[in-house]
N, C-alpha and C positions, 0 to 999 in steps of 0.2 A: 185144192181149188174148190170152191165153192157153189155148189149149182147156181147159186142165183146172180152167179157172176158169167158163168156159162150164158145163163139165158140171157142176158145182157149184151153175149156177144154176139147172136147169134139173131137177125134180123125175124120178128114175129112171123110174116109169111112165108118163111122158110121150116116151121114145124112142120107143115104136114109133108112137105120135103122129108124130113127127118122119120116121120112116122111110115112114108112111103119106103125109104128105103131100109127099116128095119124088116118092115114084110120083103121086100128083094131078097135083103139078104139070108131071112127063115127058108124063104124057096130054093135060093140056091144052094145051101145046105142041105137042104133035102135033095136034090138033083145028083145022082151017081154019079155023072160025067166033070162034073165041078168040081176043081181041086179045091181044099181046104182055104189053101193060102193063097188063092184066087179071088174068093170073095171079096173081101176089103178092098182088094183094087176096081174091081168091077162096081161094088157099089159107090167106090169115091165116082168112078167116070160117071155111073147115072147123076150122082147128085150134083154133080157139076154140071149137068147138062139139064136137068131139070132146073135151077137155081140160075139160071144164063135163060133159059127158055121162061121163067117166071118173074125174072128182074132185068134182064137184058145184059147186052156182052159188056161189059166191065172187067176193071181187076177186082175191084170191089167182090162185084158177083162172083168171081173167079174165087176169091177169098172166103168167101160165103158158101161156095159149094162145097168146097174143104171141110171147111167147121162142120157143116150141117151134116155131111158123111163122117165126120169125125166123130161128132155126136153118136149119129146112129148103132156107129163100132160100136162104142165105146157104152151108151146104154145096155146096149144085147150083152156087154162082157160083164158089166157091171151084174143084171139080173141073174147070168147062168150061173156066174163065180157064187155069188150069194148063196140061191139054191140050192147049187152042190155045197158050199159049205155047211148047210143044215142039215144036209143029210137024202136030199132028193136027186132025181135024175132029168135032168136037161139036155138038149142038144141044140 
């Protein structure tokens, strides 16, 4: 898939959506008490709760809070994987 098909899906004021919840989910990474396989889910509920708080209750919004946490994931997996593939240390 293509990024510029991603951002197509994903409604323009919903970026900083997306950039909010990459920092959530750097902190709670850092956070001891937060299991690993916790975060994804915790930051999909923010983002869908942000994205409903910034466009209103719809499925749409509903659908949108998805993507835009979906994004987020999946940006952070995109950059670490890279990183550690050169050769560097990310968390």
């Amino acid at each position: 898939m293509e990024w510029r098909m991603i951002f197509e899906l994903i409604d323009p004021r919903l970026f900083i959506v997306v950039a909010a919840c990459w920092v959530i989910g750097f902190m709670l990474k850092k956070t001891p008490k937060v299991a690993d396989w916790s975060i994804v889910y915790i930051v999909l509920i923010i983002s869908v709760w942000l994205t409903i708080g910034l466009l209103g209750w719809s499925v749409e919004a509903l659908i949108q809070g998805i993507l835009a946490g979906a994004f987020a994931v999946f940006g952070h997996q995109a950059v670490k994987q890279t990183i550690e593939a050169v050769g560097g240390s990310n968390e």
